[in-house]
N, C-alpha and C positions, 0 to 999 in steps of 0.2 A: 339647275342653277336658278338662284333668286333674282329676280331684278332690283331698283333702289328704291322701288315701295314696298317691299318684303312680301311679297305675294309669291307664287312660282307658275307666271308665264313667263312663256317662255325669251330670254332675250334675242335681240334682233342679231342678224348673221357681222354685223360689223363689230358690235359686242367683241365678238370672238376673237374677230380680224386684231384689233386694239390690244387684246388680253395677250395675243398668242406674237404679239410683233414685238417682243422685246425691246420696250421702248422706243415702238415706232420706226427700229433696222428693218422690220422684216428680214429677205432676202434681195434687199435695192442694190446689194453692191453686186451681188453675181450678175444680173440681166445686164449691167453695165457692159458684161463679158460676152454676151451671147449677141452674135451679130448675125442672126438667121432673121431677127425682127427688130423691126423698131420703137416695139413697145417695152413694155412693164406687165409680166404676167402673173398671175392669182392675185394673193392679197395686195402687192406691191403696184398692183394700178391705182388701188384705192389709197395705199400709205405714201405714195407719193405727194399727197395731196396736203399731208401735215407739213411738208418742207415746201409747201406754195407754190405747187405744181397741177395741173391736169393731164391725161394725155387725151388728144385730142387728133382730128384728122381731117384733110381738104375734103367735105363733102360734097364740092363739085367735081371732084376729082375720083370718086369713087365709082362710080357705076365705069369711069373707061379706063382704070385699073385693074375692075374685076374683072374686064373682058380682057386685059391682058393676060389677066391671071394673077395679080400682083397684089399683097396687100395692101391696104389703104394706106394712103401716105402718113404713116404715123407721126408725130412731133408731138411736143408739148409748149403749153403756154406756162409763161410763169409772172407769177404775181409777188413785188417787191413788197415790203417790210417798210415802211413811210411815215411813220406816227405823227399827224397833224399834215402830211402831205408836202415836208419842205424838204426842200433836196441843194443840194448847192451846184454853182455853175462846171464845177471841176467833173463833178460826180455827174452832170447831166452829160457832158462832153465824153466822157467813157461809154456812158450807154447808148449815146447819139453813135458810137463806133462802134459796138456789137450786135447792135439794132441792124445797123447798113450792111457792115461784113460777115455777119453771121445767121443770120435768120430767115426762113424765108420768104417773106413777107417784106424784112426792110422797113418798118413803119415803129414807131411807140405809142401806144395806146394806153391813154388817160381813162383811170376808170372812175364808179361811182363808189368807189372805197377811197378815194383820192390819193391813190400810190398809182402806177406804170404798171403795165403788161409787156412783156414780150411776145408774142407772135410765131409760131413755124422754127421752132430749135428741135434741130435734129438729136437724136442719142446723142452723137457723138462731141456734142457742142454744150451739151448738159452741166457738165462738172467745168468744163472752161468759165462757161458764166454763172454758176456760183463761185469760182476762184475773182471771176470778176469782181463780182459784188462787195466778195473779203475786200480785196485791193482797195475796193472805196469807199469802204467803212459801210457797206450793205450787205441786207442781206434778205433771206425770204421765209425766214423765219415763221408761221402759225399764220399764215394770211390765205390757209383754206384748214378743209379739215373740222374737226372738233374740238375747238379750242379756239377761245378769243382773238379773232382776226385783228385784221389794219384800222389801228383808234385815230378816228378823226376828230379833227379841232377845225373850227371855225378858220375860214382862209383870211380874209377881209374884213376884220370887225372894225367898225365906226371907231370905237373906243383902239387905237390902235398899240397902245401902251400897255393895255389888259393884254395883247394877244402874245407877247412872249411868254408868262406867267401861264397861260394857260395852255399854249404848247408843250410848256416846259412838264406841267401834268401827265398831259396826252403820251407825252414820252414815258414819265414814270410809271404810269397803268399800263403801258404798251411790256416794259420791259419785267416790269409786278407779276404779270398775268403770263408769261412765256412759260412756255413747255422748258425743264429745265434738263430734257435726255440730251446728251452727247451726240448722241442718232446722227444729227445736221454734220456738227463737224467731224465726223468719222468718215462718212459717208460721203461728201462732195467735198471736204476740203481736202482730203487724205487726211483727215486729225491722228493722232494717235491712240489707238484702241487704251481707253484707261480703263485701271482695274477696280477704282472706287465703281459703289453700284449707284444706280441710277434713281431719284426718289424724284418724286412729283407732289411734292406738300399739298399746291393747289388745284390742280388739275386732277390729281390720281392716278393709279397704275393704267387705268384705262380711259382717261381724260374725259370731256366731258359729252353729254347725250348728244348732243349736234351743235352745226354753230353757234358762236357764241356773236356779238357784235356791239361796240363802245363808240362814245362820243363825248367829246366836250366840246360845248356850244355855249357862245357868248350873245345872248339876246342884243339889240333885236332883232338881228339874222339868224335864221333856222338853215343854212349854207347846207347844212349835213342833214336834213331830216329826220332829227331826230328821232321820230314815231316809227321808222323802218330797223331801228335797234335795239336790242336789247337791255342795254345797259346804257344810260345817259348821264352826265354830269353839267347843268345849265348855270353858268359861271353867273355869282353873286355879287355884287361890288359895291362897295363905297367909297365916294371920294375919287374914283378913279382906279381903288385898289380892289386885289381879287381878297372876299372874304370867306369864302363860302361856295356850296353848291346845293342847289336843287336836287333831289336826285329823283327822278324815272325808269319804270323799268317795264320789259314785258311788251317794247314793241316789236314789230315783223308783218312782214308783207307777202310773203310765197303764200303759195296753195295748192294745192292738188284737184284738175277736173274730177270730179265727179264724185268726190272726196267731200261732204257738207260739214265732216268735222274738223277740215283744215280752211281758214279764214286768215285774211288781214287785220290785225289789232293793232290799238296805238299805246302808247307808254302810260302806263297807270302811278302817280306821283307818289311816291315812298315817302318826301320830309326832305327835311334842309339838315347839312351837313357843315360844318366847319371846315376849312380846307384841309386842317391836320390831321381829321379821318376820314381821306377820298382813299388812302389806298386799304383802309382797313373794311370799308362798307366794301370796298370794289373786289376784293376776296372774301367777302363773307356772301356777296349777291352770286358770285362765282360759284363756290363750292355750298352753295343753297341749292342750286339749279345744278349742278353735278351729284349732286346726292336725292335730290327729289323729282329730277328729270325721268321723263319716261323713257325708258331704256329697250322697251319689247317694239314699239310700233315708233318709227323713226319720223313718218307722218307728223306724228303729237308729239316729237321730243325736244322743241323748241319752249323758251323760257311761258313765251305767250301762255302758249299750252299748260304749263305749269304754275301759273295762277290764277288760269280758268279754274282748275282741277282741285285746287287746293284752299284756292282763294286769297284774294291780296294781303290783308290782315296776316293772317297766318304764315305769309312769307316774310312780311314786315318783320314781324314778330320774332322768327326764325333768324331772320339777319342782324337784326338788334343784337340775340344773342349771341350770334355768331363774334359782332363786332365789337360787342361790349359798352355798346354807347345805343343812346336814342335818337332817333328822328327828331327834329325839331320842327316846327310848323311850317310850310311851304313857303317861300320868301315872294313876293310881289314879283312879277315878271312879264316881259311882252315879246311877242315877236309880230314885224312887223312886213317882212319878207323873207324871199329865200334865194333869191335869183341873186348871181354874181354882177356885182357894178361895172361894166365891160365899162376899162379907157384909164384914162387915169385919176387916180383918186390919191394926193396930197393930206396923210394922218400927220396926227396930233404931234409925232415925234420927227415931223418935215420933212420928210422923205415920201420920195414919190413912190407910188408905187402901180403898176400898168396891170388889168387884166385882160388877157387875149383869150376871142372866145375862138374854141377849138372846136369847128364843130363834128359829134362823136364824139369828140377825145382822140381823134383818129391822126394822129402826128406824122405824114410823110409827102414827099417831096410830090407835088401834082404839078400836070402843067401849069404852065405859069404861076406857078400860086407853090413853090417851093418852100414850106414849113419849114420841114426837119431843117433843112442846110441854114435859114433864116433864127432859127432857135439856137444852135450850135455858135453860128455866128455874134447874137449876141450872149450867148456863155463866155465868149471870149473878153469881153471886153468887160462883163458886168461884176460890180463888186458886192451886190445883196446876195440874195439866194432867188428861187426859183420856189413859189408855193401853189401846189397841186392842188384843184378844187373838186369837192365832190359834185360839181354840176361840170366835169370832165373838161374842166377850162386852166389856165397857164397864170398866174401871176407873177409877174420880175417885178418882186418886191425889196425895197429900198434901194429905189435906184436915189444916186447922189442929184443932184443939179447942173454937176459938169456933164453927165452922161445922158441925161432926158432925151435932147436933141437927137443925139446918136443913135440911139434904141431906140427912137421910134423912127429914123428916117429905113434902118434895117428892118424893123415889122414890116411898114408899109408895102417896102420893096419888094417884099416876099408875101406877099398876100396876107401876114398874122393881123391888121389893120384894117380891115373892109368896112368903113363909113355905111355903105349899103345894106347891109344885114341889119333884117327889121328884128324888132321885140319878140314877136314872134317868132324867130326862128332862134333868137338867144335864149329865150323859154321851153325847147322844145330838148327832148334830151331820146336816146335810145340805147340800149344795149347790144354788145355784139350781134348776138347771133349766130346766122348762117354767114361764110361756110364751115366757120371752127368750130362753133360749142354745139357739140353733141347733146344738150339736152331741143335746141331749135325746134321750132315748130312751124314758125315761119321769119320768114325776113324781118331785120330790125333797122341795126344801122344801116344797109344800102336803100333800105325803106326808106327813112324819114327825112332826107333830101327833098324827092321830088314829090311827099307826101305834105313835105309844110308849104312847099311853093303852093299846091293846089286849095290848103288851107287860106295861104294869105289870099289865094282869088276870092274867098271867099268875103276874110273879111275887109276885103275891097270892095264887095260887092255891097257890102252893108255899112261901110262909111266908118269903120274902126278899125284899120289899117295902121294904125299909133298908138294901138292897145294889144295887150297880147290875152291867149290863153295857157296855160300850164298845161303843155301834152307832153306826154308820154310814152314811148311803143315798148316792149317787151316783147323776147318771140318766142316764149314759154310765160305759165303762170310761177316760173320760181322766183320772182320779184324785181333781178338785178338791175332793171329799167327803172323801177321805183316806180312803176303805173298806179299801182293802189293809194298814192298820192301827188293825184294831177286830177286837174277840171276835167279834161278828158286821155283818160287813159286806154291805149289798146292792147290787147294781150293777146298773143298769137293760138291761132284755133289749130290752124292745117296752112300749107301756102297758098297765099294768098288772101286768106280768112283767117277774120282776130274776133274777140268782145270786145264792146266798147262798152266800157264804163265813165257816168259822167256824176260829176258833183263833188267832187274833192273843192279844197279848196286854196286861194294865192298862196298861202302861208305854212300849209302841209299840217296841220293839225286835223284837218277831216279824210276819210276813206271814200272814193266814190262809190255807186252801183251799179252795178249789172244794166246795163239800157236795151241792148240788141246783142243776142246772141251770135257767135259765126256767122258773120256778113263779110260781104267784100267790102274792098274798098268803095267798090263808087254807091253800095249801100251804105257805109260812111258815111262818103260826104254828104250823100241825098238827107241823112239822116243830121248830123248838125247844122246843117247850111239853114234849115228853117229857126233852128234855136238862135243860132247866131244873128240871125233876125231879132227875133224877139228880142232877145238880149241886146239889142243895139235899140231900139224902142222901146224900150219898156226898163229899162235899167236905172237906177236912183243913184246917183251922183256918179262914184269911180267905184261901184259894185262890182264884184268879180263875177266872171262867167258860172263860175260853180256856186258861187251865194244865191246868183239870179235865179238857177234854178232849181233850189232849194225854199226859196222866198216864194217863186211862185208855185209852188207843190209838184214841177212836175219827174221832182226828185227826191224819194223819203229819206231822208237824211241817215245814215246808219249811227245809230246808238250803242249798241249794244252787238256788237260785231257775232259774239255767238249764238246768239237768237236772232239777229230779224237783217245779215248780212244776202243771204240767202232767200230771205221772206218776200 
């Protein structure tokens, strides 16, 4: 077998997996059947993944199950279908109810895709909450897997009138770019076995080399971080109206220890586009990287990778043709943040609109501080939607003026309103982790609680206690914490032990570097507590922490991510 640069090494075992799954069935519906386990066995652990699934297991709970003898407590999480991240109050009040009574965990979890997780669903709870989902116009469609995940769009843009228009996109590329097998509704909805066959125009028989990942983002907020995706659309405007889009392509953040030929890259700018060919470039950049993707080493099979290899020019060129149109010159553009405007912020179309930071994204009911039942509550009453942020935070967006008062006396009530919570801690973000995702290395989100409290001592101690820094935690290098753009980012080594990397910067257009390999924590803090010094003395105006120390050299800026990331 060839691979899609027509050489014959050999393709990688997922290859296979994809070719031989009959668009993606597999055998998912038999294991449905078999209740000796509560997983998904051969290829069907891995093809559950196209229908936005993991399976996944308590590994706190495993070493005193194995003593019982028992397999590890199987479940799987699952990842909702969200384009742009907006959900309405009806649709939040159902999941607020399968979350509670069916899972085991009980929690909703805001991710950096800005769609919902579910938590701890058993086998047998599986095809109920896809039927769910049906019922509320959801679904979980392509949000893992090989195949273009959950498209984000800017939650919060200034310009508030642009953000329907460009939602409105994020939806069209989200549903443009879908896996068009039957697979989903056969298989969890009970669909009916149809006898038309199954074609994949854009994606192919065997979809595409690894993830794929989309954005449209409305400067001058970078909300989505762009540079950690693939595929990006930076909404063009004049007048107020959407004309156009920038387009970038080719960024990502994963890596592999010990790996120097997998790195962090940022989006390399393809040209400016006309809005009435965003979905012709956004299938020509697709099946550009579906057909020139490396297909043998899955390491390198990311878009990145493929215009390392090939070179930008040449993919440019390739998609041109594909699309039948040209790039036009890069249109002027700025970003000037990325952080979510926690509170309330009154757009141009006067309507309020609240964002609650949630910190994690970690949605359930704690002492005193009662979220989930607090969010539910005002679903009840709210007439906007509900807009999910990729920095794992809550927007009740277009609240009227009769309901302002109401919704916020119910946040408060429930702890979604904490006046207390410094900058820094609204800056700070981390990924699951331990004890679900199996890929963990070490602790993320029960991490980064009592890891920023010990930051903020710090920068108490240096008198910038009203400024924040962009951190980071991840407990693997596979990215989903977005550490590869924060001032300082940690990336889980072993427990207990991360790298820290420092020099990213506010705005997320830089990559940090490598500072201290596998240190502990209190080798951390020993280790920035002196910068953060610095940095508070020696700082020029409202310089960011990652400028500072790239200004004063004691951080080489990464250029050129596959030569001198590493260096």
């Amino acid at each position: 077998m060839n691979n899609e640069q027509g050489d014959s090494t050999p393709l990688s075992d997922n290859e296979r997996l994809k070719k031989e799954s009959n668009f993606l069935r597999g055998t998912i519906e038999n294991d449905f059947k078999d209740e000796l386990t509560g997983g998904f066995k051969g290829d069907n652990f891995q093809l559950i993944r196209f229908h936005g699934m993991y399976q996944q297991d308590d590994r706190d709970l495993r070493a005193e199950r194995k003593e019982e003898k028992l397999e590890p407590l199987l479940n799987v999480m699952l990842r909702c279908r969200l384009p742009g991240g907006i959900i309405t109050p009806a649709q939040w009040l159902g999941i607020d109810k399968f979350a509670t009574e069916e899972t085991l965990y009980g929690s909703i979890r805001l991710t950096t895709r800005q769609t919902f997780q579910f938590h701890g669903v058993l086998k047998p709870k599986i095809k109920p909450m896809h039927q769910l989902l049906h019922r509320l116009g959801l679904d979980s469609i392509a949000t893992a897997g090989d195949v273009n995940r959950n498209v984000l769009c800017t939650s919060n843009p200034i310009e508030s009138e642009l953000h329907q228009e460009a939602y409105e996109w994020a939806k069209k590329i989200s549903e443009h770019l879908l896996p068009k097998t039957h697979a989903y509704a056969e298989i969890f909805l009970d669909g009916e076995k149809l006898s038309t066959s199954d074609n994949e125009p854009i994606l192919g028989p065997t979809y595409l080399p690894r993830k794929f990942k989309t954005t449209v983002v409305i400067p001058p907020q970078n909300d989505v971080d762009l540079h950690a995706n693939d595929l990006n659309f930076v909404a063009i405007q004049e007048k107020g109206k959407l004309i156009g889009f920038n387009v970038l392509v080719g960024g990502g953040l994963s890596m592999t220890y010990g790996d120097k030929s997998t790195y962090p890259r940022t989006a390399s700018e393809f040209g400016y586009i006309d809005k009435k060919d965003t979905l012709a470039i956004a299938e020509a950049v697709v099946s550009t990287q579906r057909d020139w993707g490396n297909r043998s080493n899955r390491k390198n099979a990311k878009t990145k990778y493929t215009l390392e290899r090939v070179g930008v020019d040449n993919f440019i060129k390739e998609v041109e043709k594909r699309a039948k149109l040209k790039f036009q010159p890069i249109k002027p553009y700025l970003f000037t943040s990325r952080g979510d405007r926690i509170g309330w912020v009154k757009g141009i179309d006067k309507q309020w609109h609240l964002t609650l930071f949630i910190e994690n994204g970690r949605i359930l009911d704690y002492p005193k501080k009662p979220l989930k039942k607090g969010l539910a509550e005002i679903a009840k009453i709210h007439t906007g939607d509900f807009r999910l942020t990729a920095n794992q935070n809550l927007i009740v967006a277009g609240v009227i003026e009769n309901n302002k008062s109401r919704i916020e006396e119910i946040a408060r009530n429930h702890g979604l309103i904490n006046d207390e919570v410094t900058e820094q801690r609204k800056n700070s973000m981390a990924c699951v982790s331990f004890p679900t995702c199996p890929l963990a290395m070490a602790e993320s989100e029960r991490f980064l609680p009592e890891f920023v409290t010990k930051v903020e001592k710090i920068m108490t101690k240096h008198k910038v206690s009203n400024d924040f820094i962009v951190l980071r935690i991840t407990g693997c290098p596979n990215g989903c914490g977005r550490a590869m753009l924060a001032e300082i980012g940690l990336v889980g080594k072993a427990l207990g032990r991360y790298n820290l990397y420092l020099g990213g910067d506010r705005i997320g257009l830089r990559i940090p570097k490598l500072y201290k390999e596998n240190i502990t924590v209190d080798e951390i803090l020993s280790s920035i507590d002196p910068l953060i010094g610095s940095w508070s003395e020696k700082r020029i105006g409202n310089e960011g922490f990652g400028d500072f120390l790239i200004r004063e050299k004691i951080i080489r800026p990464v250029v050129n991510p596959a030569k001198d990331f590493y260096a």
